[in-house]
C-alpha positions as CSV (number, residue, x, y, z in Angstrom):
1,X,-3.1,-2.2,-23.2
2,X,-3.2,0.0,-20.2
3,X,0.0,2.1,-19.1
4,X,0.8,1.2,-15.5
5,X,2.6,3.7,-13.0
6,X,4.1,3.6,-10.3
7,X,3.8,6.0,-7.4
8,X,6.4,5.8,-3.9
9,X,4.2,5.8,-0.9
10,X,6.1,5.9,1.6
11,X,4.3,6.8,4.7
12,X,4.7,4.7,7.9
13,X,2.8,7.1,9.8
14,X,0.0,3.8,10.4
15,X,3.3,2.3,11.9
16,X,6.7,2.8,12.6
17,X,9.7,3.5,11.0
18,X,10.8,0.4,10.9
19,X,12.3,-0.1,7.4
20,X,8.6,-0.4,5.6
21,X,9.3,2.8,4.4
22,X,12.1,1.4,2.0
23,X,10.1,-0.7,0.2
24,X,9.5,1.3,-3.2
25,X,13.6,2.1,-3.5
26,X,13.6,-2.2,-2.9
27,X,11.0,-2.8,-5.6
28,X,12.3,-0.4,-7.9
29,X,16.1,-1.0,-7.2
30,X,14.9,-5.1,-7.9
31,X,13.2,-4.1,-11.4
32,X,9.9,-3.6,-11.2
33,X,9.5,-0.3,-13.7
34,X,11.7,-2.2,-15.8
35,X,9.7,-5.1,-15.9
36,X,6.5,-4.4,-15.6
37,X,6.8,-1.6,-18.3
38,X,5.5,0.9,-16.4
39,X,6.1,4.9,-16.0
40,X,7.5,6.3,-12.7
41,X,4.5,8.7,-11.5
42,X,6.1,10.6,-8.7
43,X,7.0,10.0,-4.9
44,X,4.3,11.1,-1.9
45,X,6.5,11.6,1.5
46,X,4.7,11.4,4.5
47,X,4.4,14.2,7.2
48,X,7.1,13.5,10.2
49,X,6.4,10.8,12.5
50,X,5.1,10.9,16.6
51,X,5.4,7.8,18.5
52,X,3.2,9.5,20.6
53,X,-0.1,8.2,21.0
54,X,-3.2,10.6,20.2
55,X,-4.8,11.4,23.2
56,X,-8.6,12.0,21.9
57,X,-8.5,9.6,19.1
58,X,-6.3,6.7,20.5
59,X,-4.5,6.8,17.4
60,X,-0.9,7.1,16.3
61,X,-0.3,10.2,14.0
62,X,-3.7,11.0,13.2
63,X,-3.7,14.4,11.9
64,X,-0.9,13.0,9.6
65,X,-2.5,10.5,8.4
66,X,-5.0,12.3,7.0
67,X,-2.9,15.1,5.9
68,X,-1.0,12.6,3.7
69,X,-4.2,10.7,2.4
70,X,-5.8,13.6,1.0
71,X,-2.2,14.3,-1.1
72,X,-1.7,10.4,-2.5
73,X,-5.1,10.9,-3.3
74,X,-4.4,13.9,-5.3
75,X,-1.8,11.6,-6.9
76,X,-3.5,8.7,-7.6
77,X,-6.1,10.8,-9.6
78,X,-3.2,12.5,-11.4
79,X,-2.6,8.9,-12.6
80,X,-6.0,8.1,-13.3
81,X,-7.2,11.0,-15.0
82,X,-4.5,10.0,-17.5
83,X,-6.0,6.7,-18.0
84,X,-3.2,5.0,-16.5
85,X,-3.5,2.0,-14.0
86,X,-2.1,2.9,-10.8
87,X,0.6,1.0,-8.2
88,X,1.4,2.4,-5.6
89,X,3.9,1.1,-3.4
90,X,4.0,1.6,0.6
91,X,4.7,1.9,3.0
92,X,2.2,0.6,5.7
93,X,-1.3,-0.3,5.4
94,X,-2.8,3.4,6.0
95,X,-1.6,4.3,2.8
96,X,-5.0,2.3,1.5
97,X,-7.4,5.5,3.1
98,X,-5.8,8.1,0.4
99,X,-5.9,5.3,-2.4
100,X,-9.4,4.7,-2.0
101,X,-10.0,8.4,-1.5
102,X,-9.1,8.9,-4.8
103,X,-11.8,6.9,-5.9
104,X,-14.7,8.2,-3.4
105,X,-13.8,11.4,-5.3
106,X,-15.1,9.9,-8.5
107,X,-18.0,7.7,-7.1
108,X,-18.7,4.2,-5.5
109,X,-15.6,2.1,-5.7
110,X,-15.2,-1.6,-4.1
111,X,-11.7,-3.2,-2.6
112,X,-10.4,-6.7,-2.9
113,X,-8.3,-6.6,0.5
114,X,-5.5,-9.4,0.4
115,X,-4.2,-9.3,3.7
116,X,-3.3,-11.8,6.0
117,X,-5.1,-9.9,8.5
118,X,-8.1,-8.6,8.7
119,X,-6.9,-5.2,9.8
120,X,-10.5,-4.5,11.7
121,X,-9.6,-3.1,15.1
122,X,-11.0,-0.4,16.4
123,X,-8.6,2.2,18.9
124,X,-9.1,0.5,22.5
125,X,-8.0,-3.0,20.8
126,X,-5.0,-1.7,19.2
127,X,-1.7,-2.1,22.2
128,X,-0.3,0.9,20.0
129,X,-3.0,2.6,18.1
130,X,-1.4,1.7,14.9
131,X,-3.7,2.4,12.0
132,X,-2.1,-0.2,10.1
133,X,-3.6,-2.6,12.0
134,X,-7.9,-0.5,11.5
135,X,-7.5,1.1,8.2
136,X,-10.1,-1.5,6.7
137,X,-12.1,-0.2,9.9
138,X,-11.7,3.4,9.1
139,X,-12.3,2.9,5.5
140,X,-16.1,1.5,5.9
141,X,-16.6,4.3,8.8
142,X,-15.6,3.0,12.0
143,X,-13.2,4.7,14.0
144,X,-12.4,8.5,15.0
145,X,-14.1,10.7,12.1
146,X,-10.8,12.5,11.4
147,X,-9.8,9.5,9.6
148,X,-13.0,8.2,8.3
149,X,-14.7,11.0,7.4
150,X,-12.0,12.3,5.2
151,X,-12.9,15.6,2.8
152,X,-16.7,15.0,4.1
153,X,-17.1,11.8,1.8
154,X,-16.8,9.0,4.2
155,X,-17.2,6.5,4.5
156,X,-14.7,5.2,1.5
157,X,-16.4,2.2,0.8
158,X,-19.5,0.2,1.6
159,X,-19.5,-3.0,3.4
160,X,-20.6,-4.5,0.6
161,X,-18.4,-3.8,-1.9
162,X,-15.6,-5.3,0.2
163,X,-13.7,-8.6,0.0
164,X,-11.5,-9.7,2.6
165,X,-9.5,-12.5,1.1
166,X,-7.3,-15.0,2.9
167,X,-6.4,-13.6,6.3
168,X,-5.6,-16.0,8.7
169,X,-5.7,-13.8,12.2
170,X,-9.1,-15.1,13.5
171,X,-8.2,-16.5,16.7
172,X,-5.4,-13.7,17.3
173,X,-7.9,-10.8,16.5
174,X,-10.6,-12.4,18.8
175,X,-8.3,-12.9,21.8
176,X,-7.5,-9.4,21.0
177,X,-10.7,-8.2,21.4
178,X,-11.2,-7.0,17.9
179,X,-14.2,-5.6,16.6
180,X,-16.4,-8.6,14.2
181,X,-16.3,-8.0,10.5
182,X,-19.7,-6.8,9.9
183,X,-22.1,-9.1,7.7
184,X,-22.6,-7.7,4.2
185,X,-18.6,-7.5,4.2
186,X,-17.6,-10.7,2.4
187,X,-14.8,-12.9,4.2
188,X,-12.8,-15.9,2.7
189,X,-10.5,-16.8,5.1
190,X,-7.2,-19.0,3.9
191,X,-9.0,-22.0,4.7
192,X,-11.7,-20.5,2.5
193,X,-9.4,-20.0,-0.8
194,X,-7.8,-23.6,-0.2
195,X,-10.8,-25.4,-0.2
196,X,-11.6,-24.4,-3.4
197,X,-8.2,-23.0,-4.3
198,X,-6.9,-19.8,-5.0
199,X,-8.1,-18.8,-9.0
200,X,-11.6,-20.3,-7.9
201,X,-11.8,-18.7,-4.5
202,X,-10.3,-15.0,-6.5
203,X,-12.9,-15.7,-9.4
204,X,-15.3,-15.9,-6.8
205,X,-14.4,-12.5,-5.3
206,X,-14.1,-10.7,-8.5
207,X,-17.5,-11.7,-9.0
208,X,-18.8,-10.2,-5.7
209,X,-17.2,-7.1,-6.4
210,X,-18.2,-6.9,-9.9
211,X,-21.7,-7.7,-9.6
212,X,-22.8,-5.3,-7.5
213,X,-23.2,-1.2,-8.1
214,X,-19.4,0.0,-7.8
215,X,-18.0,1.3,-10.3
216,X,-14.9,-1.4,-9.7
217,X,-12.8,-1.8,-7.0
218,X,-9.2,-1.2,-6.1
219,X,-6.9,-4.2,-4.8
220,X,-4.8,-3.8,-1.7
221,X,-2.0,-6.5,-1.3
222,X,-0.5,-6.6,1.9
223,X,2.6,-9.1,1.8
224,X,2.2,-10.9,4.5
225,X,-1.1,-12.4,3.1
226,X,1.5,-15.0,1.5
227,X,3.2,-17.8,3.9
228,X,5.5,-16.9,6.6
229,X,7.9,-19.4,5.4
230,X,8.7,-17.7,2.6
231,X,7.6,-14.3,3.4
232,X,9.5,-13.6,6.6
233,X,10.1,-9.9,5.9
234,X,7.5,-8.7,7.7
235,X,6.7,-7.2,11.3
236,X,4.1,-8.9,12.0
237,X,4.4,-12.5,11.4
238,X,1.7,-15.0,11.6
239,X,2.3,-19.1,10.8
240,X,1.2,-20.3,7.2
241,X,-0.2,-18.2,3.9
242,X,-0.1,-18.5,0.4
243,X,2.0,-19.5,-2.0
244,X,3.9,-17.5,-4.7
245,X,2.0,-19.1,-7.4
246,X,-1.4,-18.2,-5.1
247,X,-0.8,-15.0,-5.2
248,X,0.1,-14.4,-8.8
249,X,-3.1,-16.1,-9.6
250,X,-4.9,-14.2,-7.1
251,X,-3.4,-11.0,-9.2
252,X,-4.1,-12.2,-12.6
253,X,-7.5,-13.0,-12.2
254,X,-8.3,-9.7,-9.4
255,X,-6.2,-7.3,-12.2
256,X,-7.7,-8.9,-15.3
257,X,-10.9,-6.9,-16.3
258,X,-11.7,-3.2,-16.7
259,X,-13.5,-3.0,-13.1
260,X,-10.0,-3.1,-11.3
261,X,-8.5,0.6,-11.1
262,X,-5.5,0.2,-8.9
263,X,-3.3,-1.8,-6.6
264,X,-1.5,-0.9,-4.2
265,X,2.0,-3.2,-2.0
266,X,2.3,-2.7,1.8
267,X,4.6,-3.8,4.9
268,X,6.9,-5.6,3.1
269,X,10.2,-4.8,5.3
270,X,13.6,-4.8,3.0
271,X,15.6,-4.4,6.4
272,X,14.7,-8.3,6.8
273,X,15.4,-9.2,3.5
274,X,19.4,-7.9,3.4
275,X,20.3,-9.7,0.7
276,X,17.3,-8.8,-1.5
277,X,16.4,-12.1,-2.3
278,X,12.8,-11.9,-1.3
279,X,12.6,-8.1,-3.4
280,X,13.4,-10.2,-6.3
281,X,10.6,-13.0,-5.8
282,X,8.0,-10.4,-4.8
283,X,8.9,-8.2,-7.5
284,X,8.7,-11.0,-10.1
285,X,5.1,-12.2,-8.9
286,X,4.0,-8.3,-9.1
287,X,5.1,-8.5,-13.0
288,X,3.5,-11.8,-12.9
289,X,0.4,-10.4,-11.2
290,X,0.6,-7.0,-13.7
291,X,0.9,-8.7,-16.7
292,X,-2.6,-9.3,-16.7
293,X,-3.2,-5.8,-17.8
294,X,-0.1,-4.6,-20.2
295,X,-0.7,-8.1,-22.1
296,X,-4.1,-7.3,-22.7
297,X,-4.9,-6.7,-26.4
């Protein structure tokens, strides 16, 4: 049985402050240390916010971004140097660069990327050069080199040892102008996990990122990879998704075996959710999700 703990990453410096940054005091004020059994491991705040757009990088808040990715990276490896599994709770999406930075500090480290986008843009694509929407981008070394070559070590990951798992922003990324997901980075689309379902299409993705040289691999769960219907809380909403019982068997099977070293919750708004209704589902399939590793003998 492997301790879990729980780190506050609240850095909307990828974004805006527009309530994302209240989603650990949701999580935890809902239960989750108490339920999942897991340690409180400290809180990382963020460097103040610019809505002003860089002007060499096209990037919102880039110095700050990697500023605060080098010091939740610190923390993460406090919590993993202790042999404890690590959840980190954002924030937005650009809270996954100082995760996985962590990791590149300690070798070649895979992601299982649940997001409902692909997150993939590069700067000129982005209307607001939000790094929420490129940090799977800048995290396989495209983008500005401030943020993907961070400490020298980029890039984070390999394209490779990366799963994208059931985003549904094709056509919307496209129109967009986005930059392709490169080839050796494996895609399953939602369409992909329903047609073989969701523990088939996750066992499937485990296997990619387990078969290869990595180490293991971190999981990144952005919330609205689930269905809009009942995962409105969001800023960025986008018709269908999965299902609560999707996800938590997404998370059973990703969080399962020894090769997964971390997960980490992003974009989840609680200023949508004012009655904290959706804290307490989401917070119940985490537990759900986490229980693969604090049941294990």
């Amino acid at each position: 049985m492997q301790e879990l703990a729980i780190i506050e990453a609240p850095s909307v410096l990828g974004l805006r402050p527009s309530g994302v940054q209240d989603l650990p005091a949701a999580l935890l004020d809902a239960g989750l240390l108490v339920h999942s059994g897991a340690v409180w491991a400290g809180r990382v705040e963020a460097p103040a916010y610019s809505p002003v757009r860089d002007a060499e990088t096209g990037v919102l808040n880039p110095v700050g971004i990697a500023q605060y990715s080098v010091l939740l990276a610190d923390a993460v490896g406090s919590v993993l140097d202790a042999g404890r599994f690590p959840v980190v709770l954002g924030g937005d999406c650009s809270i996954l660069l100082g995760n996985l930075l962590a990791l590149r500090r300690r070798g070649r480290y895979g992601l299982l990327f649940l997001d409902g986008h692909t997150d993939f843009y590069q700067p000129s694509a982005e209307p607001a050069g939000e790094a929420a929407s490129m940090e799977l981008a800048l995290a396989t070394g495209r983008g500005p080199r401030l943020l993907t070559d961070l400490e020298g070590r980029g890039p984070l990951l390999r394209d490779e040892d990366v799963v994208a798992f059931g985003f549904r922003d094709s056509a919307e990324s496209a129109e967009a102008g986005m930059q392709p997901l490169p080839p050796q980075l494996h895609a399953i689309d939602l369409d992909g996990v329903r047609a073989v379902g969701a523990a088939s299409a996750a066992r499937h993705a485990v296997g990619r990122l387990t078969g290869g040289k990595s180490a293991g691999y971190w999981v990144h769960l952005d919330v609205d990879v689930l269905d809009d219907a009942i995962m409105p809380a969001v800023d960025y909403r986008i018709p269908g998704g999965l299902t609560w019982s999707e996800l938590e068997s997404v998370l059973r099977t990703a969080l399962a075996g020894d090769r997964a070293v971390g997960l980490d919750v992003t974009i989840f708004n609680p200023r949508l959710d004012p009655d904290g209704r959706i804290a307490a589902r989401l917070t119940e399939s985490l537990r759900r999700g986490l229980s693969a590793r604090t049941d294990r003998a």
